[in-house]
C-alpha positions in Angstrom: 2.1 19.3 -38.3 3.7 15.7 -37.5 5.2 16.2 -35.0 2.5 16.7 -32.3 1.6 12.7 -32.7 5.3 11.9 -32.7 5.5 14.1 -29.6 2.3 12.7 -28.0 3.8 9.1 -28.3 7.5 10.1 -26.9 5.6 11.1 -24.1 3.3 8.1 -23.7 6.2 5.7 -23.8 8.4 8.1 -20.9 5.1 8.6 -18.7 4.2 4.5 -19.3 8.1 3.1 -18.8 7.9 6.0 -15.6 4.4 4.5 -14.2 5.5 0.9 -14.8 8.6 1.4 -12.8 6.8 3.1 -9.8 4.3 0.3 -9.6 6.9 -2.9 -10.1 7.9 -4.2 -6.6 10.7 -6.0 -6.6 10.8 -9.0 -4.6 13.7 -8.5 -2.8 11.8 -5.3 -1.4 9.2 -7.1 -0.9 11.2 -9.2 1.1 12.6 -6.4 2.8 9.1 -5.0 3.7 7.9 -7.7 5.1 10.6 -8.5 7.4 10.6 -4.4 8.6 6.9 -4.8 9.0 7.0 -8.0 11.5 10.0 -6.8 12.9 8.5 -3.6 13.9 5.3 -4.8 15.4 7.8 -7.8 17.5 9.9 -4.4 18.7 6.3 -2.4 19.7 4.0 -2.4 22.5 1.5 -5.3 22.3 -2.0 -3.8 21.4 -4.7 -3.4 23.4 -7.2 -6.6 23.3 -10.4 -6.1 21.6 -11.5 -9.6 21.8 -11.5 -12.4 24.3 -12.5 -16.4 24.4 -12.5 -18.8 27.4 -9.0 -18.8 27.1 -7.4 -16.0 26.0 -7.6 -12.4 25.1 -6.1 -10.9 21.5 -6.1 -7.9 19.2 -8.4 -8.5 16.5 -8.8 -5.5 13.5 -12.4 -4.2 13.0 -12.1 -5.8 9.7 -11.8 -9.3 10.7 -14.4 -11.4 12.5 -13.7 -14.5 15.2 -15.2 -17.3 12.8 -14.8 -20.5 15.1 -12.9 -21.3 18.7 -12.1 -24.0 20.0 -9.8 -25.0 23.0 -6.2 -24.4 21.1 -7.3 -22.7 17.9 -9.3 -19.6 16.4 -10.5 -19.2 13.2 -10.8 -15.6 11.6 -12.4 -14.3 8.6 -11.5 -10.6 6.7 -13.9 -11.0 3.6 -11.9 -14.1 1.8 -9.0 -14.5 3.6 -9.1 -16.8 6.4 -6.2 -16.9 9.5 -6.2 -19.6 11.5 -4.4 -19.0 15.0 -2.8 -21.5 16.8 -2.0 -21.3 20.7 -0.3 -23.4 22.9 -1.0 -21.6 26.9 2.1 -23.7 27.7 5.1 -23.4 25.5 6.6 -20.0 26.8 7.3 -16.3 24.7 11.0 -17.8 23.5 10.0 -21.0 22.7 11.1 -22.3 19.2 9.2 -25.3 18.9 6.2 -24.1 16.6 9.2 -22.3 14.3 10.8 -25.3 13.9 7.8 -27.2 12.9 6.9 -24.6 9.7 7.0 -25.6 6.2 10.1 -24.3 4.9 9.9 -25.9 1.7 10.8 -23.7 -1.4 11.1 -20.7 1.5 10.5 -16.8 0.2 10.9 -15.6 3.7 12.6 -17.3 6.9 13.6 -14.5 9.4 13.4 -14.6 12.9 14.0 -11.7 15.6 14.7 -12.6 19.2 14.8 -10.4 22.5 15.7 -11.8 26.3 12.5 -13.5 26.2 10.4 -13.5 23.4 11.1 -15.2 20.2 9.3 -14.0 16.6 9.6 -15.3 13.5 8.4 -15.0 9.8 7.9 -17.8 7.0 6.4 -17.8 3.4 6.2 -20.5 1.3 4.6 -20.0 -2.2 1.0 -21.7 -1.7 -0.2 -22.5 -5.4 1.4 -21.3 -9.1 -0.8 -18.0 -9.2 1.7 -15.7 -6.8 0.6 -16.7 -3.5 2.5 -17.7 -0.4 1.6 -19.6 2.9 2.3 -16.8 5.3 3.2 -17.7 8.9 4.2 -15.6 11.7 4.7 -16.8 15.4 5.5 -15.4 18.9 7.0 -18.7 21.2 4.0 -21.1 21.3 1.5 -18.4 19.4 1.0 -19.0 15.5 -0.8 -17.4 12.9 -0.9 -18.7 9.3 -2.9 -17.4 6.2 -2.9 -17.2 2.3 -1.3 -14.1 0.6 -0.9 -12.6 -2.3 2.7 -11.4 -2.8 2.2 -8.1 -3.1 0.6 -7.9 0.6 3.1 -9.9 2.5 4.3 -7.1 4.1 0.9 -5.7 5.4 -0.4 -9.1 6.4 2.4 -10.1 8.3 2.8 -6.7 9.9 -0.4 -7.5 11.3 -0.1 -10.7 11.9 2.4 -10.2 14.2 0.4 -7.5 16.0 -1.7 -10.1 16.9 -0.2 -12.8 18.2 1.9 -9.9 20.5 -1.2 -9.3 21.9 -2.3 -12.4 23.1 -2.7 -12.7 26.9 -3.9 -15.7 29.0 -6.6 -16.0 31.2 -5.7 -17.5 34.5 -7.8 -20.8 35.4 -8.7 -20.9 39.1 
């Protein structure tokens, strides 16, 4: 009657190598996944604004709250991650200057995706030793930046992007 342990163990080590496997991410798909996610949201309709400030109106998720404003910059909160958006009314949708400013340093992620008049772009840059990255994602003269863990580049950035698609000026009289 051995050889119901023996058989209990073959199995735990199959169903734990099987389980380990589904759950490893590699970071090349991670890579991947992240670039899809921005790329997608650049390629969609902008999203209907559910904010607005003196300047501006944006797409922000239920989940996050407008933390601070000020004339070029908001600051939002989802629990502990802060985003910090940066707007400038007068550099146009293909503008690369905020792009070319971004820490590239050591870069994870540098893609960029371009239509007739709009410019997007993606850039991590590992933040600290503990697996996260400086996220940034930009739209011509709108940027968003935030800390993320690796694992949820993809879904931040997707987002991310989102937002700064559905950024629309106010017109000052």
């Amino acid at each position: 009657m051995r050889i119901k342990p023996i058989l209990f163990l073959i199995i735990w080590t199959q169903l734990s190598v099987l389980l380990s496997g589904c759950l490893f991410v590699s970071e090349e798909q991670i890579i991947d996944d992240t670039e899809r996610a921005v790329k997608d949201a650049f390629l969609a309709d902008p999203t209907e604004a559910t904010e607005e400030t003196d300047s501006l109106s944006l797409y922000v998720p239920e989940k996050m709250d407008m933390a601070d404003a000020t004339e070029y910059n908001l600051v939002l909160q989802d629990g502990d991650q802060t985003y910090l958006l940066f707007f400038n009314p007068l550099e146009e949708d293909a503008s690369r200057l905020l792009y070319e400013s971004a820490n590239k340093n050591d870069v994870l992620i540098d893609s960029t995706f371009q239509s007739e008049e709009q410019f997007g772009y993606v850039v991590a840059v590992p933040y600290n030793d503990d697996g996260q990255y400086e996220l940034i994602v930009g739209l011509g003269g709108k940027r968003i930046s935030t800390v993320s863990e690796k694992r949820n580049l993809a879904e931040d950035a997707g987002l991310m992007m989102e937002m700064v698609r559905s950024i629309s000026y106010k017109q000052n009289d």
